[in-house]
VMD Tcl script that builds the backbone (N, CA, C; Angstrom):
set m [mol new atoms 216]
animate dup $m
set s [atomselect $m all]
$s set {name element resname resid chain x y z} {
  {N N UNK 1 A 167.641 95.404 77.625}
  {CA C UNK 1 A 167.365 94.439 78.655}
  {C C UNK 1 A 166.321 94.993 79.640}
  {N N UNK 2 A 166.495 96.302 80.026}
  {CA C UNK 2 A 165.608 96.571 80.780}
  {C C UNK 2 A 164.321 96.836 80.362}
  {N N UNK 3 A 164.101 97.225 79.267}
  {CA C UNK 3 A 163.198 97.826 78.614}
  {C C UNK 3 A 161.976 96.083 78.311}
  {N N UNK 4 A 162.562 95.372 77.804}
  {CA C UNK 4 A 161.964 94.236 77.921}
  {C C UNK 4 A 161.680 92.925 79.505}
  {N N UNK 5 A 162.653 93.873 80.264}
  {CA C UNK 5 A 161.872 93.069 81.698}
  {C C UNK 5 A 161.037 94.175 82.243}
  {N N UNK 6 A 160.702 95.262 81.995}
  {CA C UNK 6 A 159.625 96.316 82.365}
  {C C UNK 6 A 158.522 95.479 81.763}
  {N N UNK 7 A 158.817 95.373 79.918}
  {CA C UNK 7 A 157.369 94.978 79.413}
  {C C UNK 7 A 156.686 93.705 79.365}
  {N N UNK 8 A 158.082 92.654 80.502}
  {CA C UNK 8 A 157.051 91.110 80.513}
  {C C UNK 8 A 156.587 91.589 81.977}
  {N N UNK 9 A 157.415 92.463 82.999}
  {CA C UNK 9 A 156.823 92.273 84.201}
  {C C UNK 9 A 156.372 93.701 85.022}
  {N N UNK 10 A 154.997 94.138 84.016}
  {CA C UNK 10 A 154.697 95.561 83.730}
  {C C UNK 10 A 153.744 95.321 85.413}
  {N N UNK 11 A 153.962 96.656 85.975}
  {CA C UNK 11 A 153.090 96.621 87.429}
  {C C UNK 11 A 153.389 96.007 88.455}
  {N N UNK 12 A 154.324 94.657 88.561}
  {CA C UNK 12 A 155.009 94.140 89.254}
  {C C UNK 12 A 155.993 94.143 90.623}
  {N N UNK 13 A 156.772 95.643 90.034}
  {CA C UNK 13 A 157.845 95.875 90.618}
  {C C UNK 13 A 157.563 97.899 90.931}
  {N N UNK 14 A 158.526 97.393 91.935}
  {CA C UNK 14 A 158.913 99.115 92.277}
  {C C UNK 14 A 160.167 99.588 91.798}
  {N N UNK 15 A 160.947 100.414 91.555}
  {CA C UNK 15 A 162.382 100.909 90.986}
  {C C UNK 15 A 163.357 100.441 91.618}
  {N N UNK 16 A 163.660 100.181 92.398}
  {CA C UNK 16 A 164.822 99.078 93.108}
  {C C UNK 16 A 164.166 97.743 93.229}
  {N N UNK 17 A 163.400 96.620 93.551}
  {CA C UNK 17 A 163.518 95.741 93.572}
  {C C UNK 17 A 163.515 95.533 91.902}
  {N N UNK 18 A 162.842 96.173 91.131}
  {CA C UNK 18 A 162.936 96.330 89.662}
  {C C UNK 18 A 164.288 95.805 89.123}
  {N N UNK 19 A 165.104 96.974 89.669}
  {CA C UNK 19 A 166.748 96.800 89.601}
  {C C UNK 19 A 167.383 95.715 89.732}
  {N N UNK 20 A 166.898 95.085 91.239}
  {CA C UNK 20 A 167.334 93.829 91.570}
  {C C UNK 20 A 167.042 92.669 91.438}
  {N N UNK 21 A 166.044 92.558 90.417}
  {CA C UNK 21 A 165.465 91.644 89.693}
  {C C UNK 21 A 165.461 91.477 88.302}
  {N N UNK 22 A 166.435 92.163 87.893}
  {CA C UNK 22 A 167.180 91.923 86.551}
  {C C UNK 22 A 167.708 90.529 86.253}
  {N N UNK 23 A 167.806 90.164 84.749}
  {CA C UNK 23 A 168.607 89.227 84.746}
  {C C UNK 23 A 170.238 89.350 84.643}
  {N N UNK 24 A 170.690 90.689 84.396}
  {CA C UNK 24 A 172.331 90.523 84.488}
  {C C UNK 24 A 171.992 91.633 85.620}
  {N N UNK 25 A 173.304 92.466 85.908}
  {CA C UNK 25 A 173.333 93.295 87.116}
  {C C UNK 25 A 173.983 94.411 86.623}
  {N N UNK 26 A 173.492 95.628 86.608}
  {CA C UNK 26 A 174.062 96.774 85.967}
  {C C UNK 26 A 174.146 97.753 87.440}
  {N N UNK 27 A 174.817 98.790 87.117}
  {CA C UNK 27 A 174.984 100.127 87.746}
  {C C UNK 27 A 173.806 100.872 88.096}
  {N N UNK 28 A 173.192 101.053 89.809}
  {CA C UNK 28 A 172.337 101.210 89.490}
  {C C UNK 28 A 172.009 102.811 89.048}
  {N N UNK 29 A 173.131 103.956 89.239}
  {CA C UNK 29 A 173.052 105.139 88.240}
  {C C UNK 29 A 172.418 104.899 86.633}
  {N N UNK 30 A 173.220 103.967 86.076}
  {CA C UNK 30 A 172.829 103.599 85.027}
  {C C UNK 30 A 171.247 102.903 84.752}
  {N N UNK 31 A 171.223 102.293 85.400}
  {CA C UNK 31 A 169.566 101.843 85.663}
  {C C UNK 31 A 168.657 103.443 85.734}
  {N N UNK 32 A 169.154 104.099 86.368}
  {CA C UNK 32 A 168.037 104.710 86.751}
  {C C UNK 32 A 168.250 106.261 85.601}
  {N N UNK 33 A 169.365 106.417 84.624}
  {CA C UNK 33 A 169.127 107.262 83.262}
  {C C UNK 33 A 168.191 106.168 82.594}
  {N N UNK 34 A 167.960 105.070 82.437}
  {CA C UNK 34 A 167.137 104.106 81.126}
  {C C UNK 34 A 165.605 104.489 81.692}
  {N N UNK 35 A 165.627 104.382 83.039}
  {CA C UNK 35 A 164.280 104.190 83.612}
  {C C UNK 35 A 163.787 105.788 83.335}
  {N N UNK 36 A 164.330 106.857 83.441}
  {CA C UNK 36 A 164.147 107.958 83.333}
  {C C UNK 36 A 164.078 108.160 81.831}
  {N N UNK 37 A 164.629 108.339 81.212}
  {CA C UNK 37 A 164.493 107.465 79.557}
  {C C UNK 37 A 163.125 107.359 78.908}
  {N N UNK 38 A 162.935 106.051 79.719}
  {CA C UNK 38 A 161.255 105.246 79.762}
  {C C UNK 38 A 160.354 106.341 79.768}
  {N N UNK 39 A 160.347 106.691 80.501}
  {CA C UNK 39 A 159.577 107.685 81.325}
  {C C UNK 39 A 159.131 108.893 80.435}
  {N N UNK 40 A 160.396 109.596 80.112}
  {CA C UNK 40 A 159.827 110.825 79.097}
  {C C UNK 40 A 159.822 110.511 77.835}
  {N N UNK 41 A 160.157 109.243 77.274}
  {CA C UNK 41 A 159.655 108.981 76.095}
  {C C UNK 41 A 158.399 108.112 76.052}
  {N N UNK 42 A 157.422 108.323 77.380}
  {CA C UNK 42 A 156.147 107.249 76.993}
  {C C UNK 42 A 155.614 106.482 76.798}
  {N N UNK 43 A 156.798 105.179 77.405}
  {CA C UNK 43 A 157.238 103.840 77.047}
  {C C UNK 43 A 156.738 102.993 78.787}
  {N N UNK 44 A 156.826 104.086 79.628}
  {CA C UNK 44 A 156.400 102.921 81.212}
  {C C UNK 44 A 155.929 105.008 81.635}
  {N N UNK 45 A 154.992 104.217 83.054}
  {CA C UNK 45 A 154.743 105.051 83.647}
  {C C UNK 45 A 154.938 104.541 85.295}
  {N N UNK 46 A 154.922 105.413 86.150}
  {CA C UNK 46 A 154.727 105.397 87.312}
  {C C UNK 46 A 153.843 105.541 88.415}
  {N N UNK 47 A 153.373 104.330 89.187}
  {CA C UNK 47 A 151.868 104.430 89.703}
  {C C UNK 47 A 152.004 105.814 90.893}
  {N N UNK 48 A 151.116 105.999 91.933}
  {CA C UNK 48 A 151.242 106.258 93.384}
  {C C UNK 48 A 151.485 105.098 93.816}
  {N N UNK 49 A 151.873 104.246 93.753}
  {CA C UNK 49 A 152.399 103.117 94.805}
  {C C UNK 49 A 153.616 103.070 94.330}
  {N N UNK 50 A 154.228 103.914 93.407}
  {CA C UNK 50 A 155.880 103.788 92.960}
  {C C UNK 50 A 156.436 102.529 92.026}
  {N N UNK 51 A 155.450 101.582 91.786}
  {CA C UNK 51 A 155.285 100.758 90.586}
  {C C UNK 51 A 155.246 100.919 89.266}
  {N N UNK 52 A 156.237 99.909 88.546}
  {CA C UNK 52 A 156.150 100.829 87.150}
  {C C UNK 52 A 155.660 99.843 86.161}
  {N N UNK 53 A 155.071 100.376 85.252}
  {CA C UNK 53 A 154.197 99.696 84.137}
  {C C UNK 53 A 154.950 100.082 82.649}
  {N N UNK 54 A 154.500 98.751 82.035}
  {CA C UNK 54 A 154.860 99.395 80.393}
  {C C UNK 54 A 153.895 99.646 79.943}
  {N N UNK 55 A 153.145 101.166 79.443}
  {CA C UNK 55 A 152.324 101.371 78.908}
  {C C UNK 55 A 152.049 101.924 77.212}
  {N N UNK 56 A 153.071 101.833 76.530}
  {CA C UNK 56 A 153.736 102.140 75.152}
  {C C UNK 56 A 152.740 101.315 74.253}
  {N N UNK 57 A 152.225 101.217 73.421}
  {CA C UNK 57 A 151.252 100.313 72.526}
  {C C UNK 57 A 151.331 101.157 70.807}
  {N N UNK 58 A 152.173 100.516 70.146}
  {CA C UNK 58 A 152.403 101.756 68.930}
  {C C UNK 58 A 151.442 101.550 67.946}
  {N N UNK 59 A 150.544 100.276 68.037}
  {CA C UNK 59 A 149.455 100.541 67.285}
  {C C UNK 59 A 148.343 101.190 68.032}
  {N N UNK 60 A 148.449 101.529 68.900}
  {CA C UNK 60 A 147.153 102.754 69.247}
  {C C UNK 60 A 147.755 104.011 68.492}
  {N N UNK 61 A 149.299 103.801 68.521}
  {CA C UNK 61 A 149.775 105.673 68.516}
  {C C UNK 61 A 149.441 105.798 67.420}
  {N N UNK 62 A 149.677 104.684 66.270}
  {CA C UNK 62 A 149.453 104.660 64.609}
  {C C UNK 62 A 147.869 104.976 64.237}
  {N N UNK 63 A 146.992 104.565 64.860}
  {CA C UNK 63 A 145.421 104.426 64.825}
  {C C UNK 63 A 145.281 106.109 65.112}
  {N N UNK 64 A 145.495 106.767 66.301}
  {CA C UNK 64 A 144.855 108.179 66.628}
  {C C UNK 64 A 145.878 109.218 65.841}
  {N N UNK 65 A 147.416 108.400 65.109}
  {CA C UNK 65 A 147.844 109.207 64.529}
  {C C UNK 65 A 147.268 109.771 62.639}
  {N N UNK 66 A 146.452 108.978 62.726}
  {CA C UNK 66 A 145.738 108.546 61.196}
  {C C UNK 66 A 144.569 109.460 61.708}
  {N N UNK 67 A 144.314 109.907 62.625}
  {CA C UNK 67 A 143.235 110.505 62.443}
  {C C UNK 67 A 143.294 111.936 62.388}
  {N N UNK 68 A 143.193 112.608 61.740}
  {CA C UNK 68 A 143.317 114.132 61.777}
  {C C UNK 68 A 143.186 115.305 62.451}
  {N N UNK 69 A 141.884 114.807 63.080}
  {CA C UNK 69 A 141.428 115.801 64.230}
  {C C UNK 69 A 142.127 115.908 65.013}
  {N N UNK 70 A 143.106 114.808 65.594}
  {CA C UNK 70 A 143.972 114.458 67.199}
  {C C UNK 70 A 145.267 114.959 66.762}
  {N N UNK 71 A 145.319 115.467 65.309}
  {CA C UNK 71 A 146.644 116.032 65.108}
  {C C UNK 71 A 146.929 117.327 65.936}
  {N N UNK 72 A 148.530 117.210 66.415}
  {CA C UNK 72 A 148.516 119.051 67.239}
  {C C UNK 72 A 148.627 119.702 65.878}
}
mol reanalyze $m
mol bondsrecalc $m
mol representation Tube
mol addrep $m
């Protein structure tokens, strides 16, 4: 749930009104392991204005992963 209101309303929100603009209402401890989650798996990032974006796109990852050179 969260993961898909990050990616319709990417840049939008800050981490609590984020929260509170859910469509059901969760814990916000719990909110904030998913959002952390997000985060180190590369899926949303966090501006300087504390706004969070979905920035995850798996056909780019598939495209530079096909390429050899960009391999570690």
């Amino acid at each position: 749930m969260v993961e898909h209101f990050v990616r319709e309303n990417s840049g939008t929100y800050k981490k609590k009104a984020l929260w509170e603009a859910l469509p059901r209402k969760m814990i916000y401890q719990t909110f904030c392991v998913i959002v952390d989650y997000l985060t180190y798996s590369g899926k949303i990032a966090i501006d300087k204005e504390e706004k969070i974006a979905w920035i995850y796109n798996p056909s780019l990852v598939k495209k530079y992963l096909a390429k050899n050179h960009l391999r570690a």
